[in-house]
N, C-alpha and C positions, 0 to 999 in steps of 0.2 A: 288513348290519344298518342299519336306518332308528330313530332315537332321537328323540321330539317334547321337544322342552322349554318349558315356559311359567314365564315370570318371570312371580310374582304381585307384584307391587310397585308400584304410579304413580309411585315416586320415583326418581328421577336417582339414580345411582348405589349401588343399594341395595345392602347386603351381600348380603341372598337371591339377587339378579342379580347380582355379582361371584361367588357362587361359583358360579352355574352357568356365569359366561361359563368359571370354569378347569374344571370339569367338560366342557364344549364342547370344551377343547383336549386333554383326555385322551382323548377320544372323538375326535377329528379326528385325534389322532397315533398310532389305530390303525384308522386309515381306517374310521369308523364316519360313515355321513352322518347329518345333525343338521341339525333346522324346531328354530328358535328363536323364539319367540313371545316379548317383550317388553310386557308391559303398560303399560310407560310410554311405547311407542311406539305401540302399537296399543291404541285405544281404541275400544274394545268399547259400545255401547248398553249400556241396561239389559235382559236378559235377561224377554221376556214369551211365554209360550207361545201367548200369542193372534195373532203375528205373523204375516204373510200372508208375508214374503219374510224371507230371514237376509242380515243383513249383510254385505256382501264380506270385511270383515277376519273377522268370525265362520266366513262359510263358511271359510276359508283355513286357521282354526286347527282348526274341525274335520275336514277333510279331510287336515292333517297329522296330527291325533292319529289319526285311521283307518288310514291307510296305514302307521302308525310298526309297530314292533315292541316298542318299549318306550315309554315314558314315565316323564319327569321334572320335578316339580313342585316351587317354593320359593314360599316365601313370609315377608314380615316377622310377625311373631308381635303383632297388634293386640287388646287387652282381652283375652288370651287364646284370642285363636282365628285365623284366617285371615284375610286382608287380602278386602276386600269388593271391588275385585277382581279377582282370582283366584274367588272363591267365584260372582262373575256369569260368568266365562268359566265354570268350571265349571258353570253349567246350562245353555251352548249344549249341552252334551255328555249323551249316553244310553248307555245299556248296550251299542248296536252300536258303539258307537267305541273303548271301553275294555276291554270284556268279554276276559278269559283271556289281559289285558298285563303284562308288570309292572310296577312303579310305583314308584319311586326316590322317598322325599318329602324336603323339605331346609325348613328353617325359620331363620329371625337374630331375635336378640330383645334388645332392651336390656339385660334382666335377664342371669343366670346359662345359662340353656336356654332355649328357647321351643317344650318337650315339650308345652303345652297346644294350640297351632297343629297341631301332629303329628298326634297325638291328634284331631282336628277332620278335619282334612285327609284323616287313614285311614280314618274313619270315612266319608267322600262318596267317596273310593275302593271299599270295599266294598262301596256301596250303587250303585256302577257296575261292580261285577263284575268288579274288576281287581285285580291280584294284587300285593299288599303285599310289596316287598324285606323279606327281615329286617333288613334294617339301615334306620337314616336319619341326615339330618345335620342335627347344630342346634347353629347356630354363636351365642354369648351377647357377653355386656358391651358391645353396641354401639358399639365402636370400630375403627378402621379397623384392619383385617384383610389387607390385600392391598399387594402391592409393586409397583411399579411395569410390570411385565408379566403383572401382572394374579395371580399364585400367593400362597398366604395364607404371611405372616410367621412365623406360626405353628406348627414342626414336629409338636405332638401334633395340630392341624387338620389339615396337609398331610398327615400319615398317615392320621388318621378318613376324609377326604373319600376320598382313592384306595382303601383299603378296602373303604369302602360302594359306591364305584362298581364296583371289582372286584367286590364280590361279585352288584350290579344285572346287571352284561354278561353273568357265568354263570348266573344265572338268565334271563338272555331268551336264552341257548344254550340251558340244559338244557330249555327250554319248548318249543324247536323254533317259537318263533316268528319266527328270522328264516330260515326259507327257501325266501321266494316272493321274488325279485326285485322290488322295488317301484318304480315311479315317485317321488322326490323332487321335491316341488314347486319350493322352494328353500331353500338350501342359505344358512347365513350365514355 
């Protein structure tokens, strides 16, 4: 099983990025390979369809989200909706990349929830044809969340998170989307 993740964040140390890097390790400590896409590392143009060539890091992020089997997407929860971007990575991407995957969504938000980024987020899912975990994660009150090896302080969060993800992995089993032996381009 091949799992893409893209931090939608530009900032250093985001919550939405800390909780995928511990998503990353529950996935890695059941040998599941993992394309970590980083936004605050990789810095995507602005998304124009009139482009004649796609950019090296673009091409990379959409070539892992092709090959993957699932996909998992966070994002900080800005004016209520998605961080701009994650939302410009998301128009490298078309219906042949994402179409009949499922799609794990995860959100942080200063406030309480940051259900209205969700909400945004599934909605550019669906409209790429990719199939909505029933669950998602949306970690609030913008305060530091994680211990120093990286897992949230939090026991009612460290039960949500592993839940949702449990229930993400049996969904991209019960899809029979993982098995065709894939090429990983790289692995983090």
């Amino acid at each position: 099983m091949h799992i893409a993740m893209i931090a939608g964040s530009n900032r250093q140390n985001a919550t939405s990025t800390s909780v995928l890097r511990y998503i990353e390790t529950i996935l890695k400590a059941r040998n599941i390979q993992v394309s970590f896409i980083d936004l605050a590392v990789v810095r995507l143009p602005l998304f124009s369809p009139d482009a004649e060539d796609v950019h090296p890091e673009a091409d990379f992020m959409i070539r892992s989200v092709k090959q993957a089997d699932g996909l998992i997407l966070a994002t900080p929860e800005y004016h209520g909706s998605i961080s701009g971007s994650l939302k410009n990575a998301l128009d490298y991407l078309d219906n042949s990349h994402v179409a009949g995957k499922p799609v794990l969504t995860v959100s942080s938000a200063g406030g309480r929830l940051g259900v209205s980024s969700l909400v945004h987020l599934q909605s550019i899912i669906r409209n790429l044809h990719g199939i909505l975990s029933p669950e998602w994660i949306s970690i609030g009150d913008g305060h530091p969340l994680f211990d120093r090896d990286g897992a949230p302080r939090d026991p009612e969060i460290l039960q949500r998170i592993d839940q949702a993800v449990e229930q993400f992995i049996e969904l991209v089993r019960k899809l029979g989307n993982d098995t065709q032996p894939r090429k990983v381009m790289m692995e983090s």
